[in-house]
C-alpha positions as CSV (number, residue, x, y, z in Angstrom):
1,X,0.0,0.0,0.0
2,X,1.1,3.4,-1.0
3,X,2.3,5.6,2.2
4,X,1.7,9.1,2.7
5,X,4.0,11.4,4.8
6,X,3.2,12.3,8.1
7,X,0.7,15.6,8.8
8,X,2.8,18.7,9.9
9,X,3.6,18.9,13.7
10,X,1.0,21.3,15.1
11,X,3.7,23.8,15.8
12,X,5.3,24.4,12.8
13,X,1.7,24.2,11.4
14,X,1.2,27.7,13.4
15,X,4.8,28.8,12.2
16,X,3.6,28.6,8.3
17,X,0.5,29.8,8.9
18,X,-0.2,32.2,6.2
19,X,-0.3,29.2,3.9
20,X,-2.3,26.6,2.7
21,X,-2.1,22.9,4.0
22,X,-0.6,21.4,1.0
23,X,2.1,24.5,0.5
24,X,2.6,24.3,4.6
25,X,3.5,20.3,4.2
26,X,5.9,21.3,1.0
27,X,7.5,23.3,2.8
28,X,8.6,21.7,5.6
29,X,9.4,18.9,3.7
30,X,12.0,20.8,2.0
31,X,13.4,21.9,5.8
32,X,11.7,25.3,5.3
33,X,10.4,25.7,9.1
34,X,9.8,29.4,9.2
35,X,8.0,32.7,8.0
36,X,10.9,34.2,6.6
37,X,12.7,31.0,5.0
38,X,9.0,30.0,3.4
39,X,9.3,33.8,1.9
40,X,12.4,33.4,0.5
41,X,11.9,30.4,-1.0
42,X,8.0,30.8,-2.4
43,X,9.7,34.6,-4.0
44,X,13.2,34.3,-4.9
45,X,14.4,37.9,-5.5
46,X,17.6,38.9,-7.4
47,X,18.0,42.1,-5.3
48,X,17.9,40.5,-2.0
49,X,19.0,36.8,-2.6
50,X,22.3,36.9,-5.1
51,X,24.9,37.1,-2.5
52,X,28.3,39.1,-3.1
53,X,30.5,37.4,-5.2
54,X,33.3,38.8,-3.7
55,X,32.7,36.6,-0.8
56,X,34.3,34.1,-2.4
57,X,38.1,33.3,-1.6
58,X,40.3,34.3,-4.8
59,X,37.2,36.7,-6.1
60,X,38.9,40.3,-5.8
61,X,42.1,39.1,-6.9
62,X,40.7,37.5,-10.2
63,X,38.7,40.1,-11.2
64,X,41.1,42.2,-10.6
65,X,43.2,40.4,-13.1
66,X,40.5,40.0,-15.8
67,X,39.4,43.3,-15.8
68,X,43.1,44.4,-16.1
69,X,43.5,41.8,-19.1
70,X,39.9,43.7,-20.6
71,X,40.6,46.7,-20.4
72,X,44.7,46.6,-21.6
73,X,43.8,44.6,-24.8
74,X,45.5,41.3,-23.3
75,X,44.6,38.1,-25.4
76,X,42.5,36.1,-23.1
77,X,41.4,32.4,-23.9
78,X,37.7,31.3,-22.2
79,X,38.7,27.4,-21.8
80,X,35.0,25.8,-21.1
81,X,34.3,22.1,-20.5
82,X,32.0,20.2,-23.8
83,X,28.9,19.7,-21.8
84,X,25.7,21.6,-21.0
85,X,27.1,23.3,-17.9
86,X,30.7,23.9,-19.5
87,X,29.1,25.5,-23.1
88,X,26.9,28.0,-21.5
89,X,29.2,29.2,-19.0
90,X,31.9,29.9,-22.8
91,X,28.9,31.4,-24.3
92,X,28.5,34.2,-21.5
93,X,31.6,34.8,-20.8
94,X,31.9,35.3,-24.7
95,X,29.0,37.6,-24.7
96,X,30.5,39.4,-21.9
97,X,34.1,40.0,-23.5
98,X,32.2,40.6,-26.2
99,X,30.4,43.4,-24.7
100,X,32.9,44.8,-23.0
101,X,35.7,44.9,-26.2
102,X,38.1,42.9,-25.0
103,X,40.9,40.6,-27.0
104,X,39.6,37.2,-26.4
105,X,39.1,34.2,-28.2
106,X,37.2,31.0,-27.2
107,X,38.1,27.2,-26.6
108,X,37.0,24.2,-26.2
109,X,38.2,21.4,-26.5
110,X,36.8,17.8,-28.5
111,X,35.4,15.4,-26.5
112,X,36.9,12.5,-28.5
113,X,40.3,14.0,-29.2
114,X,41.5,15.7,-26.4
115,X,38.8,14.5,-23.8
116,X,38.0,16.5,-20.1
117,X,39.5,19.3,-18.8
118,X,42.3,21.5,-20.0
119,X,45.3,19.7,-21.6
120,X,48.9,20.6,-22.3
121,X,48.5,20.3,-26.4
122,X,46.0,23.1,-26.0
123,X,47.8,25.2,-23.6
124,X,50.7,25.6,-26.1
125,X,48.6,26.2,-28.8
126,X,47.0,29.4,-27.0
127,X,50.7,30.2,-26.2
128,X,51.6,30.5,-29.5
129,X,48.2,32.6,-30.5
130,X,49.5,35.3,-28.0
131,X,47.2,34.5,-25.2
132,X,48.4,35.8,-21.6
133,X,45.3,35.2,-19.6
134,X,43.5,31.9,-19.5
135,X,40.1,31.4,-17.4
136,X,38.7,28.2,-17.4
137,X,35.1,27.5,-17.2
138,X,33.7,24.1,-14.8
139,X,37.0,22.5,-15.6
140,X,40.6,22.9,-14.1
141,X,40.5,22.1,-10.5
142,X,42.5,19.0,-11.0
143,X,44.9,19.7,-14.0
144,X,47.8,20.6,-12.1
145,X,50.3,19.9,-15.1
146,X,48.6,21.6,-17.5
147,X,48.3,24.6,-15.3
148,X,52.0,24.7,-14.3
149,X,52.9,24.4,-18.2
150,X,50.4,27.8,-18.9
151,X,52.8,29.4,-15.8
152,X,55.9,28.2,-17.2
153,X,54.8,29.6,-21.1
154,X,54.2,32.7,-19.2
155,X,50.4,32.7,-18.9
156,X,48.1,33.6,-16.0
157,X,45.6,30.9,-15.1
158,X,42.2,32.2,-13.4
159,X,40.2,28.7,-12.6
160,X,36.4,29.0,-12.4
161,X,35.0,25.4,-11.6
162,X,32.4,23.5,-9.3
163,X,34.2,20.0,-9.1
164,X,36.0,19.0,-6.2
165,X,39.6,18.9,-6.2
166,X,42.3,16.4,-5.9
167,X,45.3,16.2,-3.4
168,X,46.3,19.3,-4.3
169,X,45.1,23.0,-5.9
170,X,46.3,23.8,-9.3
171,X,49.5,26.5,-8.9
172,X,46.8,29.3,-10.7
173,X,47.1,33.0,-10.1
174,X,43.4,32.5,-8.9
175,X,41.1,29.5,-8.0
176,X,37.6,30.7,-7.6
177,X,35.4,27.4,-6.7
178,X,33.2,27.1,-3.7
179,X,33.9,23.7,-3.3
180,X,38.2,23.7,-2.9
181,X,38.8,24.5,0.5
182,X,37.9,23.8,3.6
183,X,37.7,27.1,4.6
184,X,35.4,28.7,1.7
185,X,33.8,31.7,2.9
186,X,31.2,31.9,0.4
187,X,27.8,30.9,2.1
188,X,26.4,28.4,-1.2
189,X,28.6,25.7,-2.3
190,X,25.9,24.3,-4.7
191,X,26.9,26.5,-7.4
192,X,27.3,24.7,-11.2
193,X,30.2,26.3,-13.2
194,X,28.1,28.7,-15.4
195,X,26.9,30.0,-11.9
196,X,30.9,30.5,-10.1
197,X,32.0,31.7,-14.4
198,X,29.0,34.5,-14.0
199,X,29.9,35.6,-10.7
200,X,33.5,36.3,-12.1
201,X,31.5,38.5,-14.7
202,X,29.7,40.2,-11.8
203,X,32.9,40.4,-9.2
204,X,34.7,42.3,-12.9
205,X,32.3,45.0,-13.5
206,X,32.1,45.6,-10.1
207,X,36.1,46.2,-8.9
208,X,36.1,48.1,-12.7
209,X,33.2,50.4,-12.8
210,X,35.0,52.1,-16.0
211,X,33.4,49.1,-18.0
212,X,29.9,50.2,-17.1
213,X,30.6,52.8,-20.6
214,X,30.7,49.5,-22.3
215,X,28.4,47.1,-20.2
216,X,25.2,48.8,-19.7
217,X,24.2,48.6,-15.5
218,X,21.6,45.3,-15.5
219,X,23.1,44.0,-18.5
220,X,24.2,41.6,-16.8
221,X,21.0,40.2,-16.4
222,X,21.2,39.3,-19.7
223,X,23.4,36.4,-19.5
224,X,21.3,34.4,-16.9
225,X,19.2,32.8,-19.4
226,X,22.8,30.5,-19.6
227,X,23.2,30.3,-16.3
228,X,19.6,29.2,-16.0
229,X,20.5,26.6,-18.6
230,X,23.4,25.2,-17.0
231,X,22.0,25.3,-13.4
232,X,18.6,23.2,-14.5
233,X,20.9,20.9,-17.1
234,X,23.9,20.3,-14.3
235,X,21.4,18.8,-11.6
236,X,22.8,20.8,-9.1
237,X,20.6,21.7,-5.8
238,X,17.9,23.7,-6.9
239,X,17.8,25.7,-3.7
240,X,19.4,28.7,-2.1
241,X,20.9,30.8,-4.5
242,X,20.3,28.2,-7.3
243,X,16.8,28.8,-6.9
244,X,17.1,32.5,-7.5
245,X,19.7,31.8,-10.6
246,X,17.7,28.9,-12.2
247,X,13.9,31.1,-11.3
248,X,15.6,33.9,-13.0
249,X,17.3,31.8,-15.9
250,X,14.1,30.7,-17.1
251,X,12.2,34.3,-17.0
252,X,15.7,35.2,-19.4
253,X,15.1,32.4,-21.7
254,X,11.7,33.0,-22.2
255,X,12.2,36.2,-23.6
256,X,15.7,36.2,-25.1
257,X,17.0,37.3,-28.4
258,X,19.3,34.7,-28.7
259,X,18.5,33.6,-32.2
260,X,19.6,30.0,-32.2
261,X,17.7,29.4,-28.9
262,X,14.8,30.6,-30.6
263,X,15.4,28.1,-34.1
264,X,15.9,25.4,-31.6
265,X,12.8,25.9,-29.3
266,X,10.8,26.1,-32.9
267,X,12.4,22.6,-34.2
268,X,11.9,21.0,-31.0
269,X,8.4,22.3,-30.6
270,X,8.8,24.2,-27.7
271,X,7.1,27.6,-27.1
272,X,10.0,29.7,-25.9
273,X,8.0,31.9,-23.8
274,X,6.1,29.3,-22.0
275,X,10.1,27.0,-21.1
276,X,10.2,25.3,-17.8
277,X,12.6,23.3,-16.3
278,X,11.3,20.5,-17.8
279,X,11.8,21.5,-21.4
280,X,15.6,22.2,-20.3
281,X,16.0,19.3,-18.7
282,X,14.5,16.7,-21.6
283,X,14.7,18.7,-24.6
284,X,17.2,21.4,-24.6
285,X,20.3,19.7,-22.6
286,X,19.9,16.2,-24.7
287,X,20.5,18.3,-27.6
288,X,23.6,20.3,-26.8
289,X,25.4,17.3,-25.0
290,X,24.5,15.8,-28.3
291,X,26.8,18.3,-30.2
292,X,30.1,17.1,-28.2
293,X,28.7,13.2,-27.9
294,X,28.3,13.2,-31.5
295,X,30.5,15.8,-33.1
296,X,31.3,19.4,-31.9
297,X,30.8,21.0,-28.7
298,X,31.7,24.2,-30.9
299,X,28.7,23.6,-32.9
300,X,26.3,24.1,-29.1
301,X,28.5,27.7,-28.8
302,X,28.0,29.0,-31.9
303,X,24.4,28.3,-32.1
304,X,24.1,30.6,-28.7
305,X,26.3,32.8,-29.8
306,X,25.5,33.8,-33.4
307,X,23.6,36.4,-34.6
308,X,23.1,35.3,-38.0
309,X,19.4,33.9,-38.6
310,X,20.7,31.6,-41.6
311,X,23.6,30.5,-39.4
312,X,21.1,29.5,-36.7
313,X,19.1,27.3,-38.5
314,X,21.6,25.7,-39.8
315,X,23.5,25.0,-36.7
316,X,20.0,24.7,-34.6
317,X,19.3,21.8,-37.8
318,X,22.9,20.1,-37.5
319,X,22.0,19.8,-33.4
320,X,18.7,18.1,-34.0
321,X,20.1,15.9,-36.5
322,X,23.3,15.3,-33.9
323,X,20.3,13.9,-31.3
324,X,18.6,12.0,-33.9
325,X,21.8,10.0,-34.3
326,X,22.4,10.3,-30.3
327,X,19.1,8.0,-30.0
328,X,19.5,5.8,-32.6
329,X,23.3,4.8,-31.8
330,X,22.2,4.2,-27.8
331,X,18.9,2.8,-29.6
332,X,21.4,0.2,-31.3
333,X,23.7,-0.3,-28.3
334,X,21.0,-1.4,-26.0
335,X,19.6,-3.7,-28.3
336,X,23.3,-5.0,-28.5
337,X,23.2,-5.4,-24.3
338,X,19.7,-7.3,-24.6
339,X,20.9,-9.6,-27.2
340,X,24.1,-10.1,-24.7
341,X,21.9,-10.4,-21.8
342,X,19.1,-13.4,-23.6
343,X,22.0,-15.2,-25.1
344,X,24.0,-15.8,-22.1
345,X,20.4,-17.2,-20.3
346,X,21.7,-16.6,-16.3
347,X,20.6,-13.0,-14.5
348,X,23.2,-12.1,-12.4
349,X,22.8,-9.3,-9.3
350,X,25.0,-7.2,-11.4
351,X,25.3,-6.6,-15.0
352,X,29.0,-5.6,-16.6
353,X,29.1,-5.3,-20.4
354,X,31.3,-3.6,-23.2
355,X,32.5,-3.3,-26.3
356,X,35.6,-1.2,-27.8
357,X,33.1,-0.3,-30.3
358,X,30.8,1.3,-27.8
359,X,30.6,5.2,-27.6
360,X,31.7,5.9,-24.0
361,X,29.7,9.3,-24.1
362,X,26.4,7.2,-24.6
363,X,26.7,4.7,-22.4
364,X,25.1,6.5,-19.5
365,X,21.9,6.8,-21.5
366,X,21.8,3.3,-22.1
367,X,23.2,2.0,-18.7
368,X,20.1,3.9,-17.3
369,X,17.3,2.2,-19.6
370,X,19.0,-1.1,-19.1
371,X,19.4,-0.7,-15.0
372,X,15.6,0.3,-15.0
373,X,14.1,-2.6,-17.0
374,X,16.0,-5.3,-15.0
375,X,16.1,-3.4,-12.2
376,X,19.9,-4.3,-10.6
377,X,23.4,-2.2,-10.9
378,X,24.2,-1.9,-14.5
379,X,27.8,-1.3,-15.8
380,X,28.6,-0.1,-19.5
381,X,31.9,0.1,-20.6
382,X,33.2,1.2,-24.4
383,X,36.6,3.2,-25.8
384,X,37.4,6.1,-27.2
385,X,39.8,6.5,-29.5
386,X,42.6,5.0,-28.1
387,X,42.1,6.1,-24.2
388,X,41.7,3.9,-21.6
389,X,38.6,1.5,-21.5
390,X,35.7,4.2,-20.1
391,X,32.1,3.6,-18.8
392,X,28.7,4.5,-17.3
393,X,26.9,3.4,-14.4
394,X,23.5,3.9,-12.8
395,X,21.9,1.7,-9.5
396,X,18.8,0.3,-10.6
397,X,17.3,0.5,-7.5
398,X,18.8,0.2,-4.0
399,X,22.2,0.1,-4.1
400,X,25.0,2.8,-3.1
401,X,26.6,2.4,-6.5
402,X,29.8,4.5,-4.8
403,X,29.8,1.8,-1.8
404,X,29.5,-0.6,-4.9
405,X,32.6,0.5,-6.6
406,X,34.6,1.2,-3.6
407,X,34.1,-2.6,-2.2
408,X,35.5,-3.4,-5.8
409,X,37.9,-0.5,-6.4
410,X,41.1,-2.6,-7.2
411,X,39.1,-3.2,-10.4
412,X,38.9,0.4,-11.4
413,X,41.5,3.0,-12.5
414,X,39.6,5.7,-11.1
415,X,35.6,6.1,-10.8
416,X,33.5,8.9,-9.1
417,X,29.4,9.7,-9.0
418,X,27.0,9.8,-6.4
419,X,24.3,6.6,-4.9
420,X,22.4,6.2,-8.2
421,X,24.8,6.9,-11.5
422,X,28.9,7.0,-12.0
423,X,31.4,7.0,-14.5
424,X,34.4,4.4,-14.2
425,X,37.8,3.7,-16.3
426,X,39.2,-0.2,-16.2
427,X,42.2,-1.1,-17.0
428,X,42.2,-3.3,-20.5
429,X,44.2,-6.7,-18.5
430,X,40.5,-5.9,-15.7
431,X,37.6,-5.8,-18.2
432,X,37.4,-9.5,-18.4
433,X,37.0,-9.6,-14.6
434,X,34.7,-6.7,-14.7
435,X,31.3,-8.5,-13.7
436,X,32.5,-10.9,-11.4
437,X,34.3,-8.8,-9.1
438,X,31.2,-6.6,-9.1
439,X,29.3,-9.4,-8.1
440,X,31.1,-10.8,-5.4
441,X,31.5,-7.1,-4.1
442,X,27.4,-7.0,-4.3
443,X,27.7,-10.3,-2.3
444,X,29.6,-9.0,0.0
445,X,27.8,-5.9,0.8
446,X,24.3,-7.4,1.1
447,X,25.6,-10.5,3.3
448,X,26.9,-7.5,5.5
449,X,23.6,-6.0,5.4
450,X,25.1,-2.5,3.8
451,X,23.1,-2.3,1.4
452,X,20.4,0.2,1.9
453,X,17.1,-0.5,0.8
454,X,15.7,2.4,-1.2
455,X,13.0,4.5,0.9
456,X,9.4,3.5,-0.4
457,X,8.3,7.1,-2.2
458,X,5.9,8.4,0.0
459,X,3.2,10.6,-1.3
460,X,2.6,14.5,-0.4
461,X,-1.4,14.3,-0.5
462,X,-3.8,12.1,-1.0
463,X,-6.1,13.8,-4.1
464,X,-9.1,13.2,-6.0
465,X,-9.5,12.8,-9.8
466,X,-12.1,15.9,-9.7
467,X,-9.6,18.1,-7.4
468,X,-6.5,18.1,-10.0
469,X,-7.2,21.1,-11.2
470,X,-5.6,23.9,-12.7
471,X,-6.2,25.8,-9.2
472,X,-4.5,23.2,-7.8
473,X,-1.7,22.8,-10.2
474,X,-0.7,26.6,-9.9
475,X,-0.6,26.2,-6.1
476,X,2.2,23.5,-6.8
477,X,4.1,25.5,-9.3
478,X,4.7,27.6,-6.4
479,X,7.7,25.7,-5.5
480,X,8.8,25.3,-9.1
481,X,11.5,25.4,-10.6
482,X,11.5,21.7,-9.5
483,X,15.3,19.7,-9.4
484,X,17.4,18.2,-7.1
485,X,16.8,18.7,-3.4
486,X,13.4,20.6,-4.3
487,X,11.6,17.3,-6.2
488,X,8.0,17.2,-7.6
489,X,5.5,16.7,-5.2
490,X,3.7,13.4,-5.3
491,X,0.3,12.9,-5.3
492,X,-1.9,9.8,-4.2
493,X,-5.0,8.7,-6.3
494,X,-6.8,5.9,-3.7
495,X,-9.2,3.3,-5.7
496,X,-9.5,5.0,-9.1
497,X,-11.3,3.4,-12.1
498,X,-9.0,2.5,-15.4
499,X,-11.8,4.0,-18.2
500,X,-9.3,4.0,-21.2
501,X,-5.8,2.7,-21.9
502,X,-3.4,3.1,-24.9
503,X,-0.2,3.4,-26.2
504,X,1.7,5.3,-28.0
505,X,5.2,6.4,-29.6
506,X,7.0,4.6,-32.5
507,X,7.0,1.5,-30.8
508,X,4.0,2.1,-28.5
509,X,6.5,2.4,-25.3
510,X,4.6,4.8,-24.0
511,X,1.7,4.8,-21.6
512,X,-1.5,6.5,-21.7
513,X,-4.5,5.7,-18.9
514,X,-7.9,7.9,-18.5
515,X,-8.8,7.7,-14.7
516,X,-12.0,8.5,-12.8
517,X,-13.3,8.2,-9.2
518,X,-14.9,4.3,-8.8
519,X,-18.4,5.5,-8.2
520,X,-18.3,7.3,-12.1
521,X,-18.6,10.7,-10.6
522,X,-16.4,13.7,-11.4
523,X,-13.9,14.4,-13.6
524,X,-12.0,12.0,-15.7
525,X,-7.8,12.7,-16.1
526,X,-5.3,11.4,-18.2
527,X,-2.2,10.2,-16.5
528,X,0.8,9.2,-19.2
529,X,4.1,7.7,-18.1
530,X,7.1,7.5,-20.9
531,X,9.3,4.6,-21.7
532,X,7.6,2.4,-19.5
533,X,9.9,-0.5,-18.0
534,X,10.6,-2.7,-15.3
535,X,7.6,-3.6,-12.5
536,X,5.8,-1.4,-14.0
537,X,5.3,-2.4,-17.5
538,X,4.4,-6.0,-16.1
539,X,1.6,-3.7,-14.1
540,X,1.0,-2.1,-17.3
541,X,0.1,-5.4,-18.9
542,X,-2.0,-6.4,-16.7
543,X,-4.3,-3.2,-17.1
544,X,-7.6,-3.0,-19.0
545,X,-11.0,-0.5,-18.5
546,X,-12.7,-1.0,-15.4
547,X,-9.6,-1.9,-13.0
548,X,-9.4,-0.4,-10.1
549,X,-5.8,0.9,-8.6
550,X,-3.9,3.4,-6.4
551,X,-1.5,5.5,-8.5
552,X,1.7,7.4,-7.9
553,X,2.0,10.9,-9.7
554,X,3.4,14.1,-10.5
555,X,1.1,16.9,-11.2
556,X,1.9,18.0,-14.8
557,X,0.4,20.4,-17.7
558,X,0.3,18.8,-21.2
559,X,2.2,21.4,-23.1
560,X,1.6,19.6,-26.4
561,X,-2.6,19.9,-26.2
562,X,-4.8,22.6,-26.7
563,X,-5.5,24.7,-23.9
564,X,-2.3,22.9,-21.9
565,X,-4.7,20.6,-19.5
566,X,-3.4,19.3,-16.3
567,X,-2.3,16.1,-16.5
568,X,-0.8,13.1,-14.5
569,X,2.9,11.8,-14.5
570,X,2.7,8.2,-13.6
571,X,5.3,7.0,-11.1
572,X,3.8,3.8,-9.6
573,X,0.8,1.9,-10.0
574,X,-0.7,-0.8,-7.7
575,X,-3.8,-3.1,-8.6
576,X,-6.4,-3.4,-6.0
């Protein structure tokens, strides 16, 4: 049976008076326990909740330097990781530089080629261009050679990253990252590298007021529709001052000239001023990590960066093309693993597969279909070029996959991630052991009764069909933009009545269910649920008009209907 959380302490009940019950019991649940937090969260304000960049260790010192570098005609190179945090962060500190006439030129480098993080090749090639000021952009924190070569060629290195470091700090004139010391005196750590790059941006105008005759006071502003991006893309905590950045992103990108943000919202269907978090998060981010996974990273910059309508469309074209071949080549590999898995006939707890064929940069997407159907840890591995042998993996369910990996670390040349997904390198003489040292460490932790079963998803409120309406939705939206640390709510239907089912999508994998009260009064909703696997499409099959079952769901609008009706977003389904 499907468990609801427990009803607000009486006290704390009084404390959040001003608001509803359902917005009272969100709250709390999100560790907001007074007036003044609850306002701060419910209205995120850029006046009163940006803190002062210059609280950050390294801040006044860097900016310092860049706006000395700016405003001297110094060459400086923007070096910005490939992916959806790393690309946005290049594309405003381009726009910026841009803005504010500076000498500047952009890199990034290939995925396949030159792989993460700054590298040495690359240094000496922005050497010989002239360049005498590098800042990097969520990369750097751990490329301590690469750093010492830009020192020893003679260039300043200003690091602007989110990742946590190794033993040691890169020897950089600054390192501006919330998360590299122990004693960071900034008050948010949860920052993505778009976030710490545009703080650099507002630290710089700020120690240089003689750019505000180039960069117009607010203009700033401006650039948060990629911070937005990076901050919804990046899964990092939506709260604190990500709430403000990503609540403020999305109001940017829903009116912003950005040309090829506008061809792309148009070929994906998306009504620009209408985005949410959602549409980043699913149709958006796929689509630039597509450009590095599948060609260029360069091709993602340009397309925010241009100006040129013809260019746009092309480039905004070439990206939706790059996904379509993104699905189809993870399409093909995890009909390669099923094949793999039906021909060898025994399930194991864990499942470790590769191929030097294999495409390490899709392997997560397919790790994560795979983990979810047979529900168990799921290891991918694949090579690229000719690097070590690289992979993806994502839980399946209960398991730490970190205490997972540590139990069998001798396997692994290095891994990292956190309880549900994580990327791994093997050594080539390891791969063959691969699955059965993963199983006996999955032994091993469940005879010790480490493993930790995964909490049963309780539900917010118990609803009827007739009360999900659009009343009721905007009360939820309150809390939006929804993410990491601030989830979806999650609403219990009790005893509903199946009235229609269907399926849909190219290979009907989709699921579509009509629901009504049992006694046939009220209002009848649709509830959908996407790429339905696992328990639940053996629920699914089971399902037929005029079954009655409690239901698991997110409260959703249908953005692709007439009129946008609410809808449900399936998460579990029981029969009664």
């Amino acid at each position: 049976m499907f468990l609801l959380h427990d009803p607000l302490e009486e006290l704390l009940r009084t404390e959040l008076a001003s608001y509803d019950d359902l917005t009272a019991a969100l709250l709390s649940r999100r560790g907001i326990l007074t007036k003044e937090a609850a306002e701060k969260f419910l209205n995120p304000s850029y006046d009163n909740h940006i803190y002062d960049p210059f609280l950050m260790i390294d801040m006044k010192k860097a900016a310092q330097r860049f706006a000395d570098a700016i405003l001297s005609k110094e060459k400086i190179a923007v070096w910005s990781d490939y992916d959806c945090d790393g690309i946005p962060g290049g594309v405003l500190l381009h726009d910026f530089l841009k803005k504010a006439e500076a000498n500047f030129e952009n890199y990034i480098p290939h995925r396949h080629e030159e792989g993460y993080g700054m590298n040495i090749g690359g240094i000496e090639q922005l050497a010989k261009s002239g360049v005498t000021l590098i800042v990097t952009v969520d990369s750097g924190i751990t490329d301590i050679e690469p750093v010492a070569r830009a020192k020893e060629l003679g260039m300043d290195v200003i690091v602007t990253d989110h990742h946590l470091p190794g033993e040691k700090l890169p020897d950089a004139f600054a390192v501006i990252n919330p998360n590299a010391r122990v004693d960071e005196t900034y008050p948010f750590r949860g920052l993505c590298g778009s976030g710490v790059a545009w703080k650099l941006v507002c630290a710089t105008l700020l120690i240089a007021p003689e750019l505000r005759d180039r960069v117009p006071v607010g203009w700033e502003k401006w650039l948060l529709d990629m911070v937005g991006l990076a901050t919804i893309a990046d899964m990092v905590p939506l709260v604190d001052e990500n709430r403000v950045l990503a609540t403020y992103g999305l109001k940017v990108m829903r009116k912003s000239p950005r040309v090829g943000l506008q061809k792309l919202c148009r070929g994906m269907r998306v009504e620009q001023r209408k985005i949410t978090e959602d549409d980043v998060g699913f149709m958006i981010a796929p689509r630039v990590n597509a450009a590095s996974r599948m060609g260029d990273a360069r091709d993602a910059f340009r397309l925010f960066t241009t100006t040129d309508e013809n260019e746009a469309d092309t480039l905004a074209k070439k990206i939706e093309k790059a996904n379509r071949t993104r699905k189809a080549e993870a399409g093909a590999i995890t009909r390669a693993v099923h094949v793999r898995i039906k021909e060898r006939g025994e399930m194991r707890s864990v499942i470790a597969l590769g191929d030097p064929e294999w495409r390490p940069a899709l392997l997560g997407l397919v790790a994560n279909t795979i983990a979810e159907e047979y529900e168990r840890p799921v290891f991918l591995w694949g090579r690229e070029g000719n690097t070590r042998l690289k992979g993806s993996v994502r839980s399946g369910g209960s398991l730490h996959i970190l205490d997972l990996m540590r139990t069998a670390e001798k396997t692994f040349v290095e891994f990292g991630g956190h309880k549900a997904a994580g990327g791994f390198t093997v050594a080539d003489t390891e791969v063959f052991y691969l699955e059965d040292r993963l199983v006996e460490a999955y032994e091993k932790l469940t005879h010790n009764k480490t493993v930790v079963d995964e909490l049963e998803l309780r539900a917010d409120a118990h609803v009827l069909p007739e009360e999900t309406t659009n009343s009721f939705l905007v009360k939820v939206e309150r809390l939006a933009p929804f993410g990491m640390q601030n989830e979806k709510p999650v609403f219990l239907l009790r005893e509903v009545t199946v009235r229609e089912i269907s399926r849909f999508g190219k290979g009907e994998e989709h699921l579509k269910i009509k629901i009504g009260s049992a006694d046939g009064s009220g209002r009848n909703i649709d509830a959908v649920m996407f790429f339905v696997k696992g328990s639940l499409a053996r629920v699914a099959e089971t399902l037929h008009a005029g079954r009655q079952i409690h239901i698991l769901a997110h409260l959703e609008r249908d953005t692709f209907s007439r009129g946008n009706p609410v809808r449900l977003r399936l998460l579990d389904i029981k029969i009664i």
